[in-house]
N, CA, C, O and CB atoms as a CASP TS submission, in Angstrom:
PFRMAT TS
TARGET T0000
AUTHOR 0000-0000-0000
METHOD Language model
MODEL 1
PARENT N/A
ATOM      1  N   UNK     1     297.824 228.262  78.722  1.00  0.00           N
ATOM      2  CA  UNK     1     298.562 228.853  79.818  1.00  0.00           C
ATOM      3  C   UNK     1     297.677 229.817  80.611  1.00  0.00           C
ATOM      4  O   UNK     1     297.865 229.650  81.816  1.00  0.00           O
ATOM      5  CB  UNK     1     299.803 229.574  79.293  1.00  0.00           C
ATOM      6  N   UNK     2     296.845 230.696  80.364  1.00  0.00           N
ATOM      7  CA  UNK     2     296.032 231.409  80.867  1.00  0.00           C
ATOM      8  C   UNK     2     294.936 230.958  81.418  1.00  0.00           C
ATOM      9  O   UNK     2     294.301 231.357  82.395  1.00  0.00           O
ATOM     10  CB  UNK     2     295.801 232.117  80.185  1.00  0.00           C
ATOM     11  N   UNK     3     294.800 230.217  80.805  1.00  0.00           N
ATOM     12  CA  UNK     3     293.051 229.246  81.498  1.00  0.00           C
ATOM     13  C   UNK     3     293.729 228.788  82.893  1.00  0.00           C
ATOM     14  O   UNK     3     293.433 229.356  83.945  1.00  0.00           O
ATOM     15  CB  UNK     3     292.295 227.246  80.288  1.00  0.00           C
ATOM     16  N   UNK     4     294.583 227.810  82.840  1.00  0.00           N
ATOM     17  CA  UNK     4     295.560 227.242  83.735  1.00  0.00           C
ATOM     18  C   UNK     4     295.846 228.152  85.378  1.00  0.00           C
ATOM     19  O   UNK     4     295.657 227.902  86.568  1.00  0.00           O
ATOM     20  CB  UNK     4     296.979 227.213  82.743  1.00  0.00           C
ATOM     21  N   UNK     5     296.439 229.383  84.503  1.00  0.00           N
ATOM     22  CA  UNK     5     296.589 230.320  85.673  1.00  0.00           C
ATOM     23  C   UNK     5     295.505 230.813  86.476  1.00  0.00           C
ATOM     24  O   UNK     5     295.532 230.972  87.696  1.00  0.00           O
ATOM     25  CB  UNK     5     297.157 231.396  85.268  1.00  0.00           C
ATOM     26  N   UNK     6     294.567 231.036  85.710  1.00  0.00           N
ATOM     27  CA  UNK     6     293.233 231.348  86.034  1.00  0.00           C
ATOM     28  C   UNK     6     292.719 230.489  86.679  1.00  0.00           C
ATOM     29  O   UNK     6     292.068 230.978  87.602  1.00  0.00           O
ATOM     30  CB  UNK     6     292.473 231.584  85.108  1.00  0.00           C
ATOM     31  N   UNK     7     292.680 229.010  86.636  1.00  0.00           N
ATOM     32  CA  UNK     7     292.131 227.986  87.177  1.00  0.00           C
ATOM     33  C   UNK     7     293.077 227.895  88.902  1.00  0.00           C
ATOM     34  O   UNK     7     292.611 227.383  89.920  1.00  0.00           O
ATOM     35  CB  UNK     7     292.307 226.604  85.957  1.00  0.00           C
ATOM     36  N   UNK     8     294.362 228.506  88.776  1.00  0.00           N
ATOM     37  CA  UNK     8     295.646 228.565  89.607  1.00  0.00           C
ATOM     38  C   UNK     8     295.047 229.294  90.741  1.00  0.00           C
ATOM     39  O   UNK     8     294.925 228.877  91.893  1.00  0.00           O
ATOM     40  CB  UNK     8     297.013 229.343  88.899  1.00  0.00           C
ATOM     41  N   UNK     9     294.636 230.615  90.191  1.00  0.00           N
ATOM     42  CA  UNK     9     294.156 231.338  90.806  1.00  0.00           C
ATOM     43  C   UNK     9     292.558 231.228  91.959  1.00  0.00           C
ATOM     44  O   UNK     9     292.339 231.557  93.125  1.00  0.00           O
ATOM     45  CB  UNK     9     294.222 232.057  89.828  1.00  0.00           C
ATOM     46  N   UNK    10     291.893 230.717  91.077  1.00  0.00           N
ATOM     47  CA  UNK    10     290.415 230.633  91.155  1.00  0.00           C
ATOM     48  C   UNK    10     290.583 229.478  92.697  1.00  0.00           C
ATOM     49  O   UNK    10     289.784 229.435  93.633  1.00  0.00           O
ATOM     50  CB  UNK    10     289.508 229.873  89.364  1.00  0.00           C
ATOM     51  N   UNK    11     291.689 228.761  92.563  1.00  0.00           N
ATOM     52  CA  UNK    11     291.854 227.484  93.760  1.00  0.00           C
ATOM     53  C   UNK    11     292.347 228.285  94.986  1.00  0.00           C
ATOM     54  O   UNK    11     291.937 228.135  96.137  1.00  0.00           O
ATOM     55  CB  UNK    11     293.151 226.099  93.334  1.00  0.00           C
ATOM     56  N   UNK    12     293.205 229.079  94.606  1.00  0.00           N
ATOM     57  CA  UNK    12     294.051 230.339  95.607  1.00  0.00           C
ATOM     58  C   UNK    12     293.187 231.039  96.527  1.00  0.00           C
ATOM     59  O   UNK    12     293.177 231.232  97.742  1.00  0.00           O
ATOM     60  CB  UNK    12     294.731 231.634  94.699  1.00  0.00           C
ATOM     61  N   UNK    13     292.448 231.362  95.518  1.00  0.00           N
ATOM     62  CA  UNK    13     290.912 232.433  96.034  1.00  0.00           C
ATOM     63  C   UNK    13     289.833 231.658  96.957  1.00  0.00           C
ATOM     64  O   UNK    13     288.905 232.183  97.573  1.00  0.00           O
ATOM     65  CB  UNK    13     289.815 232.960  94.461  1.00  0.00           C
ATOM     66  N   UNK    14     290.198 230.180  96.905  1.00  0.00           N
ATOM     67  CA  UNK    14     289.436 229.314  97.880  1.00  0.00           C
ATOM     68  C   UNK    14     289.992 228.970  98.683  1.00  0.00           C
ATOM     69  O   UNK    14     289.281 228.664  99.640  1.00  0.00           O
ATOM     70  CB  UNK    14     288.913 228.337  97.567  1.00  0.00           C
ATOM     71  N   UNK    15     291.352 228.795  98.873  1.00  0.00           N
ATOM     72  CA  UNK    15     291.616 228.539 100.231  1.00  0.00           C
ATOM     73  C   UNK    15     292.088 230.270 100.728  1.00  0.00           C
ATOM     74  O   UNK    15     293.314 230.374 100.686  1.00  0.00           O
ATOM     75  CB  UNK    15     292.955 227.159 100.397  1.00  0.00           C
ATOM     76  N   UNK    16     291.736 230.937 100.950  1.00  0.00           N
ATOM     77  CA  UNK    16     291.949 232.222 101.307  1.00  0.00           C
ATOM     78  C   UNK    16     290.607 232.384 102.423  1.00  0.00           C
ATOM     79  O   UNK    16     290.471 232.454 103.645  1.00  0.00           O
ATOM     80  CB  UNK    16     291.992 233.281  99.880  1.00  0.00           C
ATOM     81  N   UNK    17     289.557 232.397 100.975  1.00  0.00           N
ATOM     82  CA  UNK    17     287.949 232.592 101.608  1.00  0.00           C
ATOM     83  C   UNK    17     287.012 231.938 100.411  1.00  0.00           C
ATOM     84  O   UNK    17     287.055 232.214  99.212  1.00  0.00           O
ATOM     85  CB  UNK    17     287.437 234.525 101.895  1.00  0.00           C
ATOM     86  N   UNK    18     286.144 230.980 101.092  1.00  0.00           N
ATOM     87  CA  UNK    18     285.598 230.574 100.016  1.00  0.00           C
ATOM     88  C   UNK    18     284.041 231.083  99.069  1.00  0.00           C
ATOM     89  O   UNK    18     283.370 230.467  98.241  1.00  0.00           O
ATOM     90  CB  UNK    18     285.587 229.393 100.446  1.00  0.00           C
ATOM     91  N   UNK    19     283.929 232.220  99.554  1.00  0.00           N
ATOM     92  CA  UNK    19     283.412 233.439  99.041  1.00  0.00           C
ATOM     93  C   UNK    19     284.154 233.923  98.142  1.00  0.00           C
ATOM     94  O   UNK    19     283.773 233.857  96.973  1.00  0.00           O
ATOM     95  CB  UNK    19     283.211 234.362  99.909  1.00  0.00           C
ATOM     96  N   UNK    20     284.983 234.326  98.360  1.00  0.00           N
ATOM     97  CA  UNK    20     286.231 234.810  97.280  1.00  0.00           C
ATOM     98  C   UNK    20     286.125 233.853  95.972  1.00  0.00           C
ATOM     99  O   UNK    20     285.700 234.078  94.839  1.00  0.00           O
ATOM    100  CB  UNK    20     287.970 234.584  98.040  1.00  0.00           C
ATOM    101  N   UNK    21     286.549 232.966  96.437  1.00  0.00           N
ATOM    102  CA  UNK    21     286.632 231.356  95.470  1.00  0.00           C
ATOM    103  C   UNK    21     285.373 231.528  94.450  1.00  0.00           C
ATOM    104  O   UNK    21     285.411 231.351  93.232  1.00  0.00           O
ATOM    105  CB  UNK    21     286.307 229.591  96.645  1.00  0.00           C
ATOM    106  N   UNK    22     284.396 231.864  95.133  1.00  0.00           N
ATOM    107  CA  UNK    22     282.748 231.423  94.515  1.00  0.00           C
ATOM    108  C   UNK    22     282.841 232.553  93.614  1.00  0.00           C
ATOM    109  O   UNK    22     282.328 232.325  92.519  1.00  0.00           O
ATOM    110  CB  UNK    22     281.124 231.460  95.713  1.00  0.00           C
ATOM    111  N   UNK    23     283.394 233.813  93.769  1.00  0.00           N
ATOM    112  CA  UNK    23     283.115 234.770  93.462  1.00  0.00           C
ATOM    113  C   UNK    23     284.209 234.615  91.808  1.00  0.00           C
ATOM    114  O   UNK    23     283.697 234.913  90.729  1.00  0.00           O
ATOM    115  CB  UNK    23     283.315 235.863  94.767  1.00  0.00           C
ATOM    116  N   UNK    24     285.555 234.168  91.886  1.00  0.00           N
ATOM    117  CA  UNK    24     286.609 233.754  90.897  1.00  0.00           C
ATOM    118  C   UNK    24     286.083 232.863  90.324  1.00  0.00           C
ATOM    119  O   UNK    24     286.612 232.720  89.221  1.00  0.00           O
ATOM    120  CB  UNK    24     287.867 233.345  91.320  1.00  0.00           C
ATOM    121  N   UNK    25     284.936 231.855  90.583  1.00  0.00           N
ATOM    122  CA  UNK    25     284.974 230.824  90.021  1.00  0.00           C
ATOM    123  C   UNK    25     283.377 230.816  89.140  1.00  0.00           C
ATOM    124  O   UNK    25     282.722 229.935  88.583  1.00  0.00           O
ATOM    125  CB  UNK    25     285.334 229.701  91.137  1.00  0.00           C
ATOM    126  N   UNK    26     283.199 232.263  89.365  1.00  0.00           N
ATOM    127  CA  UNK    26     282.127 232.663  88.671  1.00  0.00           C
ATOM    128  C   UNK    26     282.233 233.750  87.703  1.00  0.00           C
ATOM    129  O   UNK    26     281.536 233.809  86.690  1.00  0.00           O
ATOM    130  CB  UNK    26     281.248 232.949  89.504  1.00  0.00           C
ATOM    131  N   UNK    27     283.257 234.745  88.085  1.00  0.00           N
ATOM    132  CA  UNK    27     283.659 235.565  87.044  1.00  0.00           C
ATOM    133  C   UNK    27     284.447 234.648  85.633  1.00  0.00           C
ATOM    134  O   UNK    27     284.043 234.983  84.520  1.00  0.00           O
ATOM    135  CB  UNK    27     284.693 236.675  87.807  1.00  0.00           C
ATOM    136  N   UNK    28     285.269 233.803  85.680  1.00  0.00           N
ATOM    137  CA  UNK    28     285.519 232.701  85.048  1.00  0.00           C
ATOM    138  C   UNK    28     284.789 232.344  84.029  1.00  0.00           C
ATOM    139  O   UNK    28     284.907 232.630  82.837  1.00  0.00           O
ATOM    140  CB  UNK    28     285.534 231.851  85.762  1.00  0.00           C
ATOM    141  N   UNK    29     283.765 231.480  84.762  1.00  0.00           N
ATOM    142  CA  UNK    29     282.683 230.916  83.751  1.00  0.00           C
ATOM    143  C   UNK    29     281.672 232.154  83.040  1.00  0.00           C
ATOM    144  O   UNK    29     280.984 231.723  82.114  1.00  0.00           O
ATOM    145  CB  UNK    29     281.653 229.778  84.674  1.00  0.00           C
ATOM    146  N   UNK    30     281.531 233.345  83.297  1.00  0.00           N
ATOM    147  CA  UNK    30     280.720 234.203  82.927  1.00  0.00           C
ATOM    148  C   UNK    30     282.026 235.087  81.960  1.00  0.00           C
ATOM    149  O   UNK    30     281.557 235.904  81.167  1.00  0.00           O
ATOM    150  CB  UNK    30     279.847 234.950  84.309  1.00  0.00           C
ATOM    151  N   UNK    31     282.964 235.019  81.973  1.00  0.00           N
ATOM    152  CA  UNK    31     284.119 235.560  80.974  1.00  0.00           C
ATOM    153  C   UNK    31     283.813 234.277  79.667  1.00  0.00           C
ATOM    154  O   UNK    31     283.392 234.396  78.516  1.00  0.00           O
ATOM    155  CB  UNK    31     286.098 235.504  81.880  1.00  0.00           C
ATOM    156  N   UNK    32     284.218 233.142  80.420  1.00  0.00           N
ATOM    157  CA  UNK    32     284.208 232.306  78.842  1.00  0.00           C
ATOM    158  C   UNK    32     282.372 232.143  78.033  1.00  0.00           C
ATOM    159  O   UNK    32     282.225 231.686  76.900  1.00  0.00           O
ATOM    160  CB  UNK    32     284.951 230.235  79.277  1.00  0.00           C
ATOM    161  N   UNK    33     281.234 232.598  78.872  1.00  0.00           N
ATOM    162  CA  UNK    33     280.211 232.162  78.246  1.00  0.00           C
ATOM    163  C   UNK    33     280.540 233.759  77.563  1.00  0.00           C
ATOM    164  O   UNK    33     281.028 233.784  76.434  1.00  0.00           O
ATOM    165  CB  UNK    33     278.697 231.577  79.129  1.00  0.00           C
ATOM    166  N   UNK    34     280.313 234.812  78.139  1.00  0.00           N
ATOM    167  CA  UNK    34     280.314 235.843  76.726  1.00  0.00           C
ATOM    168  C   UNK    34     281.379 235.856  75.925  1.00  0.00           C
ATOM    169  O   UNK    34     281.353 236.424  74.832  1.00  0.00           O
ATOM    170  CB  UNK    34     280.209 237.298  76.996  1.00  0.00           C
ATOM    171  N   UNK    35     282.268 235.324  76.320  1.00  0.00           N
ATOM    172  CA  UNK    35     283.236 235.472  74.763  1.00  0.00           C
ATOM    173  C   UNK    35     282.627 234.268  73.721  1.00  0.00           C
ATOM    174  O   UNK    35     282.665 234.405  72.499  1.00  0.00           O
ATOM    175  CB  UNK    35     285.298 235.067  75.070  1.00  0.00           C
ATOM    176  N   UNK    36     282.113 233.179  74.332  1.00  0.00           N
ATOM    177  CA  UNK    36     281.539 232.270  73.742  1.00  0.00           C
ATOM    178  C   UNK    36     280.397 232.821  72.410  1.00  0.00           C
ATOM    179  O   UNK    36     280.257 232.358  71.278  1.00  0.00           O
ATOM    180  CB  UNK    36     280.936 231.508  74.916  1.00  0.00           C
ATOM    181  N   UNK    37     279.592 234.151  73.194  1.00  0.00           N
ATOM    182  CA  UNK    37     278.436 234.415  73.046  1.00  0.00           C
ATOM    183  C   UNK    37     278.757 235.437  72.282  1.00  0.00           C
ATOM    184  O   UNK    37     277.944 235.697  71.395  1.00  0.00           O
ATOM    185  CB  UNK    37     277.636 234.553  74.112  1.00  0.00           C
ATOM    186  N   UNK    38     280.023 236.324  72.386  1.00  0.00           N
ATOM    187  CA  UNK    38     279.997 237.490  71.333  1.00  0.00           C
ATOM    188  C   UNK    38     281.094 237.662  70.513  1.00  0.00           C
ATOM    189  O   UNK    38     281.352 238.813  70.161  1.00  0.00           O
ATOM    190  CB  UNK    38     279.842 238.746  71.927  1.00  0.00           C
ATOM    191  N   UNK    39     282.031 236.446  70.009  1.00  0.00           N
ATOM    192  CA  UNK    39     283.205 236.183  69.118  1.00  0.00           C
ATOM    193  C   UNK    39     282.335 235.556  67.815  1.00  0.00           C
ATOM    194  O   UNK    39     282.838 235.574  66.691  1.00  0.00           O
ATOM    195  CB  UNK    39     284.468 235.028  69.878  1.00  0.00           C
ATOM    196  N   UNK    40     281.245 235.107  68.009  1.00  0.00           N
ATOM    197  CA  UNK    40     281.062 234.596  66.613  1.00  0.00           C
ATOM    198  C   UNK    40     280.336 235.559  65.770  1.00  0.00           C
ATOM    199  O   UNK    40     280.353 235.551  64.539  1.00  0.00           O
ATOM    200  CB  UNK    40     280.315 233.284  66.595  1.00  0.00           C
ATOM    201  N   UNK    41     279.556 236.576  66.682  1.00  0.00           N
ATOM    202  CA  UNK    41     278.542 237.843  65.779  1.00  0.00           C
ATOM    203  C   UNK    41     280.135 238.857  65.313  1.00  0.00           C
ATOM    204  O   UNK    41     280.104 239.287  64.160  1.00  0.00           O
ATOM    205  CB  UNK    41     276.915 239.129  67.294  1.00  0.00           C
ATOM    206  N   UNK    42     281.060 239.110  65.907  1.00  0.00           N
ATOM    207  CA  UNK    42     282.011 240.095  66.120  1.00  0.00           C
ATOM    208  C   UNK    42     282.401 239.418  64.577  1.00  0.00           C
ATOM    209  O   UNK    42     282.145 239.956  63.500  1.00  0.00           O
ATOM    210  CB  UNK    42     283.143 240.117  67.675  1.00  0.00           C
ATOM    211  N   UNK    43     283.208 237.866  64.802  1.00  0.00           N
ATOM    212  CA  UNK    43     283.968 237.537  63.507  1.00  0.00           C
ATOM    213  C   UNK    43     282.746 238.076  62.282  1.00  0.00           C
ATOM    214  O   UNK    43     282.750 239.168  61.713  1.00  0.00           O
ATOM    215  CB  UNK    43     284.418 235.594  63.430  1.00  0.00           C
ATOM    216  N   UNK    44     282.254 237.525  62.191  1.00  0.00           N
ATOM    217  CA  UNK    44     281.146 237.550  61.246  1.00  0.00           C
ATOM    218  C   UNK    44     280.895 239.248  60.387  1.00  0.00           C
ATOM    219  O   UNK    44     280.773 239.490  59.186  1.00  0.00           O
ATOM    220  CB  UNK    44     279.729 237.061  62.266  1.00  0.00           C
ATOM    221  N   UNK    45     280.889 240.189  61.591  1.00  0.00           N
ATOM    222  CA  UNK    45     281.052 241.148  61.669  1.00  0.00           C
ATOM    223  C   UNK    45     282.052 242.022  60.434  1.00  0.00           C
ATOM    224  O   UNK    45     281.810 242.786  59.500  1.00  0.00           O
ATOM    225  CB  UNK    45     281.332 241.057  62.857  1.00  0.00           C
ATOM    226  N   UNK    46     283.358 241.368  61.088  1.00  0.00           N
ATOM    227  CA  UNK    46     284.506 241.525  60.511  1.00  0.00           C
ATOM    228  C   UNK    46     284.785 241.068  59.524  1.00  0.00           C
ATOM    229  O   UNK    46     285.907 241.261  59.057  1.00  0.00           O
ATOM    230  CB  UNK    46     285.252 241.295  61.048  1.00  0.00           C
ATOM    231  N   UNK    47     283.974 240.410  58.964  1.00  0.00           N
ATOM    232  CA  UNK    47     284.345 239.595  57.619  1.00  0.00           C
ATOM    233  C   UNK    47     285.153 238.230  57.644  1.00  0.00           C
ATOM    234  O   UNK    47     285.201 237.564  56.610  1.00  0.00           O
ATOM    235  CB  UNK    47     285.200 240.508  56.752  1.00  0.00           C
ATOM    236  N   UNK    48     285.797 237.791  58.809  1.00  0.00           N
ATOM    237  CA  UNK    48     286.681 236.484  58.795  1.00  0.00           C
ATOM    238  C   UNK    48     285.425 235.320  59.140  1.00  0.00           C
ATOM    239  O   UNK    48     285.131 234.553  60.057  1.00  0.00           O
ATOM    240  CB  UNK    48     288.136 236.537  60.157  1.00  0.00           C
ATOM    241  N   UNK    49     285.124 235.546  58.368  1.00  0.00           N
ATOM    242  CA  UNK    49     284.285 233.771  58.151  1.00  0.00           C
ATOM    243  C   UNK    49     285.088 233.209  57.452  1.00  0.00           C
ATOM    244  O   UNK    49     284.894 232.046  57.101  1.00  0.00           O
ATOM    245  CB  UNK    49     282.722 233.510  57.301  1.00  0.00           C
TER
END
């Protein structure tokens, strides 16, 4: 549901201005690469392996 909205959004932000768009559709992909990048040292961290 959130990806979705986000993806909802990110289309919104392009037909508005497509600067805007570039700009949503980059915060996006740079949200999912660091969570990508810092959920597995964090778990690990925490002990839930």
């Amino acid at each position: 549901m959130g990806v979705t909205a986000h993806g909802v959004g990110t289309a919104r932000a392009f037909e508005v201005h497509p600067v805007s768009g570039a700009f949503a559709g980059l915060a996006m992909a740079l949200a999912a690469f660091l969570t990508a990048l810092m959920l597995p040292p964090l778990f690990e961290w925490m002990g839930w392996r």
